[in-house]
mmCIF file of the C-alpha atoms, coordinates in Angstrom:
data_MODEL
# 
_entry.id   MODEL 
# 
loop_
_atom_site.group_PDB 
_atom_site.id 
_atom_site.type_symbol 
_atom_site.label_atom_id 
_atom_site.label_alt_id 
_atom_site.label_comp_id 
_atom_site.label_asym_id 
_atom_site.label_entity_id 
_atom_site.label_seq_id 
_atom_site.pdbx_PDB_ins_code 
_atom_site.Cartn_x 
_atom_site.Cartn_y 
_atom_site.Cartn_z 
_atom_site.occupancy 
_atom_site.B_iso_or_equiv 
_atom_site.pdbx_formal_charge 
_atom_site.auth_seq_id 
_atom_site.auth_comp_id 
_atom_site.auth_asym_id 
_atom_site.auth_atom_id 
_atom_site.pdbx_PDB_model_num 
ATOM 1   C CA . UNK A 1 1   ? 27.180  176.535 105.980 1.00 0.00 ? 1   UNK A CA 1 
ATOM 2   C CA . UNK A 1 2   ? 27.729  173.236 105.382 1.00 0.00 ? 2   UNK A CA 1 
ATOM 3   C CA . UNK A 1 3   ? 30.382  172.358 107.651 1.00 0.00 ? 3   UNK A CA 1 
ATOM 4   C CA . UNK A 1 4   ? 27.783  174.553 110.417 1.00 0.00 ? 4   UNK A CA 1 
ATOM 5   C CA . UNK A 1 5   ? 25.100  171.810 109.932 1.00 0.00 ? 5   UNK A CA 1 
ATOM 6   C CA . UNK A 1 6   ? 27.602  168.886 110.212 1.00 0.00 ? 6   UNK A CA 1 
ATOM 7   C CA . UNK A 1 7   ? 28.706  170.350 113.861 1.00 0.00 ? 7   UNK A CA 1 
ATOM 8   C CA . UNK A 1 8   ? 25.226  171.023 114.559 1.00 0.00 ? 8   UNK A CA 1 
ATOM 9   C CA . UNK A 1 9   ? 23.498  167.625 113.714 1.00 0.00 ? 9   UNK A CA 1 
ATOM 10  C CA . UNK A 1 10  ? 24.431  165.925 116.850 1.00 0.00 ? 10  UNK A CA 1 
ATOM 11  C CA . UNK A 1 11  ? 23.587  168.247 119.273 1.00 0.00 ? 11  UNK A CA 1 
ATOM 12  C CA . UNK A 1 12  ? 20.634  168.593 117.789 1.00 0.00 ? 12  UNK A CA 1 
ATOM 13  C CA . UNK A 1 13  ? 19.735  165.268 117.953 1.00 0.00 ? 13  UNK A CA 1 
ATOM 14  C CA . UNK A 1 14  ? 21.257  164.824 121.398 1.00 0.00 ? 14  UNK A CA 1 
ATOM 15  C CA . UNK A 1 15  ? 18.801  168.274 122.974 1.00 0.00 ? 15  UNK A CA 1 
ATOM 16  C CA . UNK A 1 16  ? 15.455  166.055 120.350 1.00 0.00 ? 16  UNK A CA 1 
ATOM 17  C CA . UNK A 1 17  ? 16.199  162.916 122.246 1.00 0.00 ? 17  UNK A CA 1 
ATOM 18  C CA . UNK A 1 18  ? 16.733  164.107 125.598 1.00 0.00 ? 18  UNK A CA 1 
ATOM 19  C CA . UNK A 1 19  ? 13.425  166.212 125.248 1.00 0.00 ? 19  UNK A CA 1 
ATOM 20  C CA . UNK A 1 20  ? 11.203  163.614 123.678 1.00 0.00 ? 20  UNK A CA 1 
ATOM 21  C CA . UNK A 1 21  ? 12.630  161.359 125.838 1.00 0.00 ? 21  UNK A CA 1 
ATOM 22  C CA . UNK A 1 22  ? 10.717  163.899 128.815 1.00 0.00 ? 22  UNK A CA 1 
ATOM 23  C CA . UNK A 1 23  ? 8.066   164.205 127.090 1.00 0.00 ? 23  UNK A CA 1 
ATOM 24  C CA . UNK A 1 24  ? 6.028   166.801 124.886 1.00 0.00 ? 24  UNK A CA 1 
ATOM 25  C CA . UNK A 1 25  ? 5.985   169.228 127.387 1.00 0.00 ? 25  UNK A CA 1 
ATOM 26  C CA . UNK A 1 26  ? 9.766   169.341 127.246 1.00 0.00 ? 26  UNK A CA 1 
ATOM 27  C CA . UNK A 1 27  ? 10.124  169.038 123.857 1.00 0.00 ? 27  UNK A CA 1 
ATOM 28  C CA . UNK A 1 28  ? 8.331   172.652 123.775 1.00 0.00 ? 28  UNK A CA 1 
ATOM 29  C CA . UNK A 1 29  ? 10.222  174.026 126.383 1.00 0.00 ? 29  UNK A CA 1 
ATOM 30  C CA . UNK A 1 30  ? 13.516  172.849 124.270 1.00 0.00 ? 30  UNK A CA 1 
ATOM 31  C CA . UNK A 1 31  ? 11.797  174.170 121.716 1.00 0.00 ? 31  UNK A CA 1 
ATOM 32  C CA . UNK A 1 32  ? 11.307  178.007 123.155 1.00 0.00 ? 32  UNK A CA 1 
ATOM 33  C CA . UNK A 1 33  ? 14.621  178.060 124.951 1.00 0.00 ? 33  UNK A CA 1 
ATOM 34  C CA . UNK A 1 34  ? 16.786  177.122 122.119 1.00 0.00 ? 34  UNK A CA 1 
ATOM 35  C CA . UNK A 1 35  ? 15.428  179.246 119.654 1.00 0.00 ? 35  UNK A CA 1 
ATOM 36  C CA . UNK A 1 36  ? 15.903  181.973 122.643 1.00 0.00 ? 36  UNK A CA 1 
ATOM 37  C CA . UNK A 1 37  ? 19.348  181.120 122.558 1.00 0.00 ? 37  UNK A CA 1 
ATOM 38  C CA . UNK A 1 38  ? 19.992  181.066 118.689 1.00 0.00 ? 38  UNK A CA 1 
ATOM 39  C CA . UNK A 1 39  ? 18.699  184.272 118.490 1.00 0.00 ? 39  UNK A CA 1 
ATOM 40  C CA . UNK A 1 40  ? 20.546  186.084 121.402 1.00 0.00 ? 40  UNK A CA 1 
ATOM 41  C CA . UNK A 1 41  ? 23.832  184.809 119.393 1.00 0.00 ? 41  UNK A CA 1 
ATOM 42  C CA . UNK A 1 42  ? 22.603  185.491 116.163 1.00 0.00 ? 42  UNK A CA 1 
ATOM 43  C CA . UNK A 1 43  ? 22.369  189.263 117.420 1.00 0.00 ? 43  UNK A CA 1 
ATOM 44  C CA . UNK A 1 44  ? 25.354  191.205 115.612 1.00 0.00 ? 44  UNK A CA 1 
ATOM 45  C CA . UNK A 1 45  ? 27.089  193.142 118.465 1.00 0.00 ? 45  UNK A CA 1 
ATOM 46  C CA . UNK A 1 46  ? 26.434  189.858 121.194 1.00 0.00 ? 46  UNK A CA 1 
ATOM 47  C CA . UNK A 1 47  ? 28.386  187.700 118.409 1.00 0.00 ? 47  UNK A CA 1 
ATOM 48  C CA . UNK A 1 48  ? 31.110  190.184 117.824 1.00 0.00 ? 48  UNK A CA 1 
ATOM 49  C CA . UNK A 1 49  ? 31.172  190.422 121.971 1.00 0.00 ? 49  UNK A CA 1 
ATOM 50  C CA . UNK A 1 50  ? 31.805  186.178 122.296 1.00 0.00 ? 50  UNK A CA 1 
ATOM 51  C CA . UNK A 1 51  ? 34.177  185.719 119.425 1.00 0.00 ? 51  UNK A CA 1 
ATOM 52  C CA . UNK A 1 52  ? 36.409  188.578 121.118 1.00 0.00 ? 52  UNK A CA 1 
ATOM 53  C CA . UNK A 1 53  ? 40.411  186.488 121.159 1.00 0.00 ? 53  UNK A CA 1 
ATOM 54  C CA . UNK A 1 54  ? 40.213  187.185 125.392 1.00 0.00 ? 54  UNK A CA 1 
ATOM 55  C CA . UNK A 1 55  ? 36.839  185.681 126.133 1.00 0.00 ? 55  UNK A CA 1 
ATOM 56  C CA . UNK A 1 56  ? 37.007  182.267 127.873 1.00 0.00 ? 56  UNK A CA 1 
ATOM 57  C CA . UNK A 1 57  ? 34.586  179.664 128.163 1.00 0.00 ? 57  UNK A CA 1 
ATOM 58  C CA . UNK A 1 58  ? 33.441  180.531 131.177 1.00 0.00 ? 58  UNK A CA 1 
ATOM 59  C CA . UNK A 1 59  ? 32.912  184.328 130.112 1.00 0.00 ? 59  UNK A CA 1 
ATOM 60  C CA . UNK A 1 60  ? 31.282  183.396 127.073 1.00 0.00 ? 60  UNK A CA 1 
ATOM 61  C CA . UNK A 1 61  ? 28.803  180.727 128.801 1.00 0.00 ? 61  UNK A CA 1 
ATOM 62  C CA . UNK A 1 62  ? 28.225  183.561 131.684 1.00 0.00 ? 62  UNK A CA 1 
ATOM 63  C CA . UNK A 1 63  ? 27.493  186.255 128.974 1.00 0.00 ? 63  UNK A CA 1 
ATOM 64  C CA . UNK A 1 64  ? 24.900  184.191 127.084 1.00 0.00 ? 64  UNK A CA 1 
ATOM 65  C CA . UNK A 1 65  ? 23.348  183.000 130.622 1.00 0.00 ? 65  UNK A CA 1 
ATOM 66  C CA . UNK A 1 66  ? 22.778  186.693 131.885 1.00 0.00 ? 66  UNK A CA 1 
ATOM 67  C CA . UNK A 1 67  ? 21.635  187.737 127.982 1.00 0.00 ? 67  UNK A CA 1 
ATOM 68  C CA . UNK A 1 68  ? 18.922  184.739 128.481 1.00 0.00 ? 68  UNK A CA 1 
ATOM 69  C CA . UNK A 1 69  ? 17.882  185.799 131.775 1.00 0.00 ? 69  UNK A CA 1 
ATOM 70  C CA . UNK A 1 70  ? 15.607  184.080 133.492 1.00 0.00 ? 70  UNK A CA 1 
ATOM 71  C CA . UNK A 1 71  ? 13.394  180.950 133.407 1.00 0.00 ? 71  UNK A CA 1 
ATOM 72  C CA . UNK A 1 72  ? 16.230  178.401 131.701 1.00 0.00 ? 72  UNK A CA 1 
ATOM 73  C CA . UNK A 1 73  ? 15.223  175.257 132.240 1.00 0.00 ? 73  UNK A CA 1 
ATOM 74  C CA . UNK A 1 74  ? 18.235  173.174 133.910 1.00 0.00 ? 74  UNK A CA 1 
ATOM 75  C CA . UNK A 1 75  ? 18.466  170.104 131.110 1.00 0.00 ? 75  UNK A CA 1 
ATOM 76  C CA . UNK A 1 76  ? 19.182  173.431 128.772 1.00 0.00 ? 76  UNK A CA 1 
ATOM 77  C CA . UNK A 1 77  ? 21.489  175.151 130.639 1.00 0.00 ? 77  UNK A CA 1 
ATOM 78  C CA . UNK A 1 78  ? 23.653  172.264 130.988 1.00 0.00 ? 78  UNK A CA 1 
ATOM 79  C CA . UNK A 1 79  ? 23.163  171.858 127.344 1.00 0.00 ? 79  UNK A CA 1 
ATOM 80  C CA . UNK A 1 80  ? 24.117  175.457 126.473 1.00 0.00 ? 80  UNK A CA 1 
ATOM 81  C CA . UNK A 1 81  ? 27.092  174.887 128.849 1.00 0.00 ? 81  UNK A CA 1 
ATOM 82  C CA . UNK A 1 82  ? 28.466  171.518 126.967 1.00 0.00 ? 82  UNK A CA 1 
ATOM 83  C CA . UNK A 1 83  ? 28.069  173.604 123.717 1.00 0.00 ? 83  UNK A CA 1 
ATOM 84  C CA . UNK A 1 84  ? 29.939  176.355 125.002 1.00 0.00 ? 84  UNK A CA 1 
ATOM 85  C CA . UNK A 1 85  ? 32.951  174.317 126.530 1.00 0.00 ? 85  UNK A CA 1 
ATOM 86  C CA . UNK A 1 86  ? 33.030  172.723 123.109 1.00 0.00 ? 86  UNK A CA 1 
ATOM 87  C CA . UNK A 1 87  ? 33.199  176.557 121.346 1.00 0.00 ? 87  UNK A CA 1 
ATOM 88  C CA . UNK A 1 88  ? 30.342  175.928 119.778 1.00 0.00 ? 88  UNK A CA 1 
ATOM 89  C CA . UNK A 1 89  ? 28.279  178.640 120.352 1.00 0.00 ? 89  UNK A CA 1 
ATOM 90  C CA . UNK A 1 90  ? 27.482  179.922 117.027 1.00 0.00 ? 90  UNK A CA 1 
ATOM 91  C CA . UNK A 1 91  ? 25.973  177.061 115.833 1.00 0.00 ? 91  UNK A CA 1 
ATOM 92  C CA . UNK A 1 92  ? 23.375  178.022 117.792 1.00 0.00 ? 92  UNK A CA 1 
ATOM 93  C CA . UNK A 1 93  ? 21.401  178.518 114.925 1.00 0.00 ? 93  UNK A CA 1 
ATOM 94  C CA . UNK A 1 94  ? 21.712  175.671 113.185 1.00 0.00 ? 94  UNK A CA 1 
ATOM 95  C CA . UNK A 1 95  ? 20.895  173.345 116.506 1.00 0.00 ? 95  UNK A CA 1 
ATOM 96  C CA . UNK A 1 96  ? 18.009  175.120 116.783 1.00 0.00 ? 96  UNK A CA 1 
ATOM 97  C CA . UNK A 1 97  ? 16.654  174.431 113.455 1.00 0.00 ? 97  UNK A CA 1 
ATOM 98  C CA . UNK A 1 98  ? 17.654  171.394 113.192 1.00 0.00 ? 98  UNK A CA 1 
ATOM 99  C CA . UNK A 1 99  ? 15.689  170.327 116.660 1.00 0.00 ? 99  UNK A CA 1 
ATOM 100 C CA . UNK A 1 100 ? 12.567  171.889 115.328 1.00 0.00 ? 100 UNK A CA 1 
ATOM 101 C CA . UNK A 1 101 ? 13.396  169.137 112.415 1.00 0.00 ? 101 UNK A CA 1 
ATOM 102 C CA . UNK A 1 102 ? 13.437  166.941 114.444 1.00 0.00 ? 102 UNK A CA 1 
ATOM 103 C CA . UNK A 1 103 ? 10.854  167.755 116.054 1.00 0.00 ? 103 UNK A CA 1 
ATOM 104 C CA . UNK A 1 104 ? 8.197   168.428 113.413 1.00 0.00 ? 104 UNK A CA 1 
ATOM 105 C CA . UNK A 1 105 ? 9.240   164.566 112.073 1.00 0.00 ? 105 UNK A CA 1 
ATOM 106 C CA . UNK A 1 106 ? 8.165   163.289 115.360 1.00 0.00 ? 106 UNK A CA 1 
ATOM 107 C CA . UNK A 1 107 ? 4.738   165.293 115.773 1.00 0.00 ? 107 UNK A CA 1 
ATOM 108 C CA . UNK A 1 108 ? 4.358   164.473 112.329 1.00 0.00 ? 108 UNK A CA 1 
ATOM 109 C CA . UNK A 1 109 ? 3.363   168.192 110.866 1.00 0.00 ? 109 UNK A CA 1 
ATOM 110 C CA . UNK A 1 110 ? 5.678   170.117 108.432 1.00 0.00 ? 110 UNK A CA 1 
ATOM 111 C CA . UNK A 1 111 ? 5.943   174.402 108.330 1.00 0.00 ? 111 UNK A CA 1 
ATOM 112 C CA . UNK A 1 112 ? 5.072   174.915 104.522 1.00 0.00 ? 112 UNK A CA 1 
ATOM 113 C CA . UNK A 1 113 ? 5.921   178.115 102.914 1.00 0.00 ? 113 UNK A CA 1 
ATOM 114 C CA . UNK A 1 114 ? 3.618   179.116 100.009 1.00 0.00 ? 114 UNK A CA 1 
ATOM 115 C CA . UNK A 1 115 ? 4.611   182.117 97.744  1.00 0.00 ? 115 UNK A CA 1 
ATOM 116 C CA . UNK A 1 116 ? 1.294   183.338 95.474  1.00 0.00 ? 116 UNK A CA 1 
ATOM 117 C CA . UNK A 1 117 ? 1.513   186.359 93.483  1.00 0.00 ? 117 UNK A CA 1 
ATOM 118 C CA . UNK A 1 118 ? -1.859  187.335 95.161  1.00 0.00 ? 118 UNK A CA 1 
ATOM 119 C CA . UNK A 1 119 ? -3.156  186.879 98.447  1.00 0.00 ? 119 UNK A CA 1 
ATOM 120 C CA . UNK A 1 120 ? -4.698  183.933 99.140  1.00 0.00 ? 120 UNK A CA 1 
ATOM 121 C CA . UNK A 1 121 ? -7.987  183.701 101.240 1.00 0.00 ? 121 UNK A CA 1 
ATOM 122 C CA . UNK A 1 122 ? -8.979  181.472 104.124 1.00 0.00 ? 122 UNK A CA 1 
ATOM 123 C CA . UNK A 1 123 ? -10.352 178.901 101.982 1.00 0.00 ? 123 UNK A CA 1 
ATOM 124 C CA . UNK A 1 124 ? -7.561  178.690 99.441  1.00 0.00 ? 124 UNK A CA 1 
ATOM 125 C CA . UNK A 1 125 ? -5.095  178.312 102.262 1.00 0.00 ? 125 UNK A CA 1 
ATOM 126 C CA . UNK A 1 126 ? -7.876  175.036 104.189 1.00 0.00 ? 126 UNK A CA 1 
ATOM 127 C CA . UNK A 1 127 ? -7.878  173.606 100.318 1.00 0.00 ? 127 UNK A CA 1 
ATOM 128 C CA . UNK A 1 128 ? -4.234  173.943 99.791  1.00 0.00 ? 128 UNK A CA 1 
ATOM 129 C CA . UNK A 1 129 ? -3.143  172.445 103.849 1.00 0.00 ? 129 UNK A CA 1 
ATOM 130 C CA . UNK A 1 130 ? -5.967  169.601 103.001 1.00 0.00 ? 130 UNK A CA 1 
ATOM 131 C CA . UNK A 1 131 ? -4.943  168.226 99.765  1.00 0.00 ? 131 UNK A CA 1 
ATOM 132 C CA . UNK A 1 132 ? -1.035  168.449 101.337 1.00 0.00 ? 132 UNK A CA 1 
ATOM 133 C CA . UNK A 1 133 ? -1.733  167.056 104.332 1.00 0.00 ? 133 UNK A CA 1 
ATOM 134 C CA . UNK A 1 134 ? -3.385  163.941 102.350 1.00 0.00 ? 134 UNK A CA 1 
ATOM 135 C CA . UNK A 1 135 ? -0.093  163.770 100.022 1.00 0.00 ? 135 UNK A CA 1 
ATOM 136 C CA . UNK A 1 136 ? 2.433   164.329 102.819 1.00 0.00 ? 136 UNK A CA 1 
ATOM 137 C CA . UNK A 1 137 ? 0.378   162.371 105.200 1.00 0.00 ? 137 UNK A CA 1 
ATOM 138 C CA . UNK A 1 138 ? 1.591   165.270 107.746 1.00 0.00 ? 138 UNK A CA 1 
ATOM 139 C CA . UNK A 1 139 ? -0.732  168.212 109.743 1.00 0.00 ? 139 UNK A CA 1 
ATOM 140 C CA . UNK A 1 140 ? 0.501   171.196 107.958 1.00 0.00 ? 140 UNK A CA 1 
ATOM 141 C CA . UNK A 1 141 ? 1.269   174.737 109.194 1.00 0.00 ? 141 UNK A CA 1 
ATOM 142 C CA . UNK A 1 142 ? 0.632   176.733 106.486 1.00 0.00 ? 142 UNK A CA 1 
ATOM 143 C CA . UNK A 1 143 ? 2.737   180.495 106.129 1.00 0.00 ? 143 UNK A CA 1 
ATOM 144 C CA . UNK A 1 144 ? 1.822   182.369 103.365 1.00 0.00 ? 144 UNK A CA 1 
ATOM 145 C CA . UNK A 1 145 ? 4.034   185.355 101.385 1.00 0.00 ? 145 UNK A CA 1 
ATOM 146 C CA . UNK A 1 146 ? 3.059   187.418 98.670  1.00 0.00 ? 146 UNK A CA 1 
ATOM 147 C CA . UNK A 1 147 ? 5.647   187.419 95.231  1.00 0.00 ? 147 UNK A CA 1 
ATOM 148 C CA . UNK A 1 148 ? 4.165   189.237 92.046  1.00 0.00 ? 148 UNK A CA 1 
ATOM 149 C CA . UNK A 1 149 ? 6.976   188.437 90.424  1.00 0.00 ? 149 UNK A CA 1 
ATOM 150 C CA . UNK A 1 150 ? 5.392   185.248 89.994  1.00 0.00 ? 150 UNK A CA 1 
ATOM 151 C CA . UNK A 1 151 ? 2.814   186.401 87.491  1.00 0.00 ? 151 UNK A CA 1 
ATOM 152 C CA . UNK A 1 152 ? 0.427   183.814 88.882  1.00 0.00 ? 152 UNK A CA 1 
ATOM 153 C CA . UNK A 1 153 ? 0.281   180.435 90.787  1.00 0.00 ? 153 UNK A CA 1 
ATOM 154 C CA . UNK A 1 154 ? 2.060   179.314 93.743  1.00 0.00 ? 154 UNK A CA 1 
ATOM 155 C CA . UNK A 1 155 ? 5.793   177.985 94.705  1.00 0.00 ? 155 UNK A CA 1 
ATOM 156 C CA . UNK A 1 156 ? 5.277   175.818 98.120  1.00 0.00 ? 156 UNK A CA 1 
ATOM 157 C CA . UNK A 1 157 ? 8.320   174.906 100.098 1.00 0.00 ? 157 UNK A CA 1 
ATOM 158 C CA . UNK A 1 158 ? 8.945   172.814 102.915 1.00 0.00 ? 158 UNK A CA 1 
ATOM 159 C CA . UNK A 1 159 ? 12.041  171.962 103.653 1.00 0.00 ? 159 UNK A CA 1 
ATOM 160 C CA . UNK A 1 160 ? 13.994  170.483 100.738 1.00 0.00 ? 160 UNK A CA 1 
ATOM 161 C CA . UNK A 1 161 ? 10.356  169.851 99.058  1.00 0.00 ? 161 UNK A CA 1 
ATOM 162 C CA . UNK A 1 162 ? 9.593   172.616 96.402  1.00 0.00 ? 162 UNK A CA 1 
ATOM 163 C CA . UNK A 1 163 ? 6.709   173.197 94.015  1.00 0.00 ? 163 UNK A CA 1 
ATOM 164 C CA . UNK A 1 164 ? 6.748   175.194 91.539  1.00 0.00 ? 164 UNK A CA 1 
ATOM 165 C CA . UNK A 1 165 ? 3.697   175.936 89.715  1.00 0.00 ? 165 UNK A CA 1 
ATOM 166 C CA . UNK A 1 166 ? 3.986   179.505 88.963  1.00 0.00 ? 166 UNK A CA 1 
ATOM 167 C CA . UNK A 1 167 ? 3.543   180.853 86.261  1.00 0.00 ? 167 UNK A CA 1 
ATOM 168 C CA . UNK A 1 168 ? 7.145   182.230 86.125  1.00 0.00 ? 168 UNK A CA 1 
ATOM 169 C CA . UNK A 1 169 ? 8.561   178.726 86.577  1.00 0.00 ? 169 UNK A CA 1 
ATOM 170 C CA . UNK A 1 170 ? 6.675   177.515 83.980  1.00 0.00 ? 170 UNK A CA 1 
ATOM 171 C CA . UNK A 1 171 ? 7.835   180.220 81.590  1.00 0.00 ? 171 UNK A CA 1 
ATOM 172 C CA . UNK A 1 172 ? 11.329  179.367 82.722  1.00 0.00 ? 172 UNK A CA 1 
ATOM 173 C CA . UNK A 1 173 ? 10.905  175.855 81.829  1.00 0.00 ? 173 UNK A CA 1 
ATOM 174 C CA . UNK A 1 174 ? 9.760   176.551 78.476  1.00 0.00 ? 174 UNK A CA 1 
ATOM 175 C CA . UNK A 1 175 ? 12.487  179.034 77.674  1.00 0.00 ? 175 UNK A CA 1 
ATOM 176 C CA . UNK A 1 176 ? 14.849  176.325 78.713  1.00 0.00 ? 176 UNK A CA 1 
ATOM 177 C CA . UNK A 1 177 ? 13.468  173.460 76.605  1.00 0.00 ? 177 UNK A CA 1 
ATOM 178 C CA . UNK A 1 178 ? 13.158  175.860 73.963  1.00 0.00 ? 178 UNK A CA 1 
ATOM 179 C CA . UNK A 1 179 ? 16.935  176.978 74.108  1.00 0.00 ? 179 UNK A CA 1 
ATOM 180 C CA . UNK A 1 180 ? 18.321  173.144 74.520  1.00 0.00 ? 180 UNK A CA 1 
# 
């Protein structure tokens, strides 16, 4: 995976800067399309259909461009078509989520995950993106999921940031002071 996100990074930079560079209207259109594309190559039987040993370039860029269908934007299609003549098109994925990185750093807002072990109500959820948006100094999209595994608290992720103040990481880091 590693290695996937090394290949990845500068295309995804390259598709950001381009797009900014256009403006935010472009940037969502990158946005849309890309993701479009990372998920037609994501699909099982479409990836098992490209990495066949007789497909050429041109096959494989022709395949993903009638899979797509219409309304791709020109900057992207020649984008899609430089990845493809470089046989990169399974790191698809990975461009794409590193451009909404990207992205998200320049808009200044951050996706936050928060796992509770009940649901949490409108408020909860305004309290929670209000106090993290004042530490992060970011607008934050709040997703919520529901763990009862947790016992009780939350875990909030975003990105390589992670709280955890459940109750089951708190047990954990008792049992492991307690066993050191």
């Amino acid at each position: 995976m590693a290695e996937l996100i090394t290949v990845a990074r500068p295309y995804a930079k390259a598709a950001f800067e381009y797009a900014n560079a256009e403006g935010k209207l472009e940037l969502a259109v990158w946005s849309t399309q890309l993701a479009l594309a990372a998920a037609i190559v994501q699909d099982e039987a479409f990836a098992r259909y490209l990495s066949r040993p007789s497909m050429t370039v041109a096959e494989q860029e022709t395949a993903l461009f009638t899979a797509f269908g219409e309304g791709l934007s020109t900057p992207v299609r020649n984008f899609l078509s430089l990845v493809a003549a470089n046989k990169r098109l399974m790191a698809l994925p990975a461009i794409a989520e590193l451009y909404e990185v990207e992205k998200s750093k320049s808009e200044k807002t951050a996706d936050i995950l928060v796992t509770s072990a009940f649901a949490l109500n409108e408020q909860q959820q305004d309290a929670l993106a209000k106090q993290l948006a004042t530490k992060l100094n970011l607008r934050i999209n709040i997703r919520t999921e529901i763990d009862a595994a947790l016992i009780g608290g939350v875990v909030i992720r975003s990105g390589d940031l992670v709280i955890d103040a459940s109750v089951r990481g708190k047990l954990a880091k008792l049992s492991a002071t307690l066993n050191t």
